[in-house]
MIPA-350663 format. One record per residue (C-alpha): residue number from 1; x, y, z. Coordinates in Angstrom, 3 decimals. Example, Ala and Ser with C-alpha at 12.3 -4.5 7.8 and 13.67 -1.06 7.14 Angstrom:
<nodes>
   nr         x         y         z
    1    12.300    -4.500     7.800
    2    13.670    -1.060     7.140
</nodes>
This chain:
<nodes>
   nr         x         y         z
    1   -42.165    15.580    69.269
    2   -42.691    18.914    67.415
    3   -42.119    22.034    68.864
    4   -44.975    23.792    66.948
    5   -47.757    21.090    67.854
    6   -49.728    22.197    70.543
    7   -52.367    20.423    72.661
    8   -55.089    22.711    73.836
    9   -57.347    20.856    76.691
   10   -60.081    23.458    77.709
   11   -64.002    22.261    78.441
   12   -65.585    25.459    77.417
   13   -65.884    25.012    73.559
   14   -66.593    28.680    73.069
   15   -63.143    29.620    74.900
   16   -61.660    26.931    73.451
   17   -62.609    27.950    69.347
   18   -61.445    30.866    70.105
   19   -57.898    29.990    71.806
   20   -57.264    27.141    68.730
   21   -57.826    30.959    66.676
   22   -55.831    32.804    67.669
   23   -52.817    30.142    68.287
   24   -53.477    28.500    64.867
   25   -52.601    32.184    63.694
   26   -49.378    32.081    66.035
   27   -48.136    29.097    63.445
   28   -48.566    26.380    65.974
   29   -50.580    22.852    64.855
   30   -53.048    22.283    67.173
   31   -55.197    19.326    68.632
   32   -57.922    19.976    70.788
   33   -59.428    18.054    73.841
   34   -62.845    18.754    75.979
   35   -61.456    17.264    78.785
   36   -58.430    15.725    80.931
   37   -59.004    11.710    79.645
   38   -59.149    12.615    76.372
   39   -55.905    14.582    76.848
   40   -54.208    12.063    78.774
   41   -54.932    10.050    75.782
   42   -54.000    11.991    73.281
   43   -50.380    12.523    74.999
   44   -49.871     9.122    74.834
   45   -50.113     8.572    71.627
   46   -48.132    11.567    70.280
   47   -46.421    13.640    73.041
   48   -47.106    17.504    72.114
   49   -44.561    20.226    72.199
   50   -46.747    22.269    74.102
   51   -49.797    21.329    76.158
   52   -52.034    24.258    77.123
   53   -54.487    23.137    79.959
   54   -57.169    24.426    81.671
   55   -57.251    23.328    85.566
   56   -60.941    23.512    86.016
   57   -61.647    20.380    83.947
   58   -65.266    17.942    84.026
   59   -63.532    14.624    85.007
   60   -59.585    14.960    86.038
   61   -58.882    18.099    86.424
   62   -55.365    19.771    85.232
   63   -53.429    19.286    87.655
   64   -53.701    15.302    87.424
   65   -53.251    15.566    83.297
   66   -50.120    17.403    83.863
   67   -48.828    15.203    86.224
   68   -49.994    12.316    83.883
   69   -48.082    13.911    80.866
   70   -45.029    14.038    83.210
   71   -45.507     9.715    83.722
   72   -45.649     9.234    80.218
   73   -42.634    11.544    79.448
   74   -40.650     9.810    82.030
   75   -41.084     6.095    80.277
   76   -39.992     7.513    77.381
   77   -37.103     8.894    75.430
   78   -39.085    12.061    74.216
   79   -38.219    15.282    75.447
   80   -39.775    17.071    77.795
   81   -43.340    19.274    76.874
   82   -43.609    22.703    77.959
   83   -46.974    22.620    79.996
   84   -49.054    25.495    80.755
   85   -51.626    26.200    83.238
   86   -54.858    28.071    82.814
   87   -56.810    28.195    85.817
   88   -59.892    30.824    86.652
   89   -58.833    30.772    90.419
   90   -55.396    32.161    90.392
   91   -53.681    32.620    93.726
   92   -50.560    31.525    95.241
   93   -51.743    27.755    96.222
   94   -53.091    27.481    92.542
   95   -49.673    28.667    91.270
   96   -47.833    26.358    93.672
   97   -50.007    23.259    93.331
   98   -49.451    23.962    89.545
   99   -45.347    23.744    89.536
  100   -46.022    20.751    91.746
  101   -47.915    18.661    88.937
  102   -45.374    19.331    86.564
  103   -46.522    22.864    84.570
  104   -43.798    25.154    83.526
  105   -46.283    28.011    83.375
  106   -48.980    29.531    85.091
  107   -51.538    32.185    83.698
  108   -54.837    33.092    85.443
  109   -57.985    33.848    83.510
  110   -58.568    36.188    81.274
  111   -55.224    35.903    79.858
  112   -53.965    37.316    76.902
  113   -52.927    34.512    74.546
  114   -50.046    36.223    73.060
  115   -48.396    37.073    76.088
  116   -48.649    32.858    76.352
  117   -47.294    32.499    73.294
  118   -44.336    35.033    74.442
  119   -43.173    32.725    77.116
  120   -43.712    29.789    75.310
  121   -41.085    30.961    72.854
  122   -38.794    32.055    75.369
  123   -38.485    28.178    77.140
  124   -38.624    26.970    73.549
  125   -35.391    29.014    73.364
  126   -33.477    28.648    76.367
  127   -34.457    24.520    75.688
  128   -32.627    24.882    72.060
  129   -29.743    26.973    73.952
  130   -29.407    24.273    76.413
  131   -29.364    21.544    74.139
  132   -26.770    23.242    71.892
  133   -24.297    23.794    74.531
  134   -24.722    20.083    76.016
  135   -23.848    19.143    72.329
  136   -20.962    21.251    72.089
</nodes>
């Protein structure tokens, strides 16, 4: 798993040219999906370092892809992705439903991508710091 390649499951291809953008500009690699099966698949090929997804999806919605991702993670020896969740609802059930499926963050629409990228970083980091003090 690379830390740098991002899946980026939104249905709105407007939204979603402009998220690959501006994140393709933030260094990360990224593959793009249209919907939740397609991400689901995707996953299990080649689990992402990152997997930005939009709840509010045509045929399983985010919350089920997330909790898929987690399923696949678990019967296997890759690390574990840093999910986020992009929802146009927002609210405290949508933010608790999302830490339920498995997301590590939550960010309501609009959001402003680089304060995604921000926190992204900052669990990429305290992940390496982890991981270097279990080695030590």
């Amino acid at each position: 798993m690379d830390s740098n390649k991002l899946l980026l499951v939104e249905d709105q291809n407007d939204v979603r040219e402009v998220f690959r953008m501006i994140l393709t500009a933030q260094g990360y690699v990224v593959t793009e999906c249209p919907d939740g099966k397609s991400a689901v698949a995707k996953a299990n090929d080649c689990l992402p370092g990152i997997a930005i997804i939009d709840i509010g999806l045509p045929d399983i919605n985010g919350y089920q892809v997330a909790s898929q991702i987690r399923q696949i993670e678990n019967s296997s020896t890759k690390k574990r992705s840093i999910l986020v969740a992009l929802t146009g609802r927002g609210g405290v059930p949508s933010r608790r439903q999302s830490f339920e499926a498995g997301f590590d963050l939550y960010f309501a629409k609009p959001v402003e991508l680089k304060t995604v990228c921000a926190e992204i970083k900052s669990l990429q980091i305290a992940a390496r710091d982890h991981d270097q003090a279990d080695a030590a």
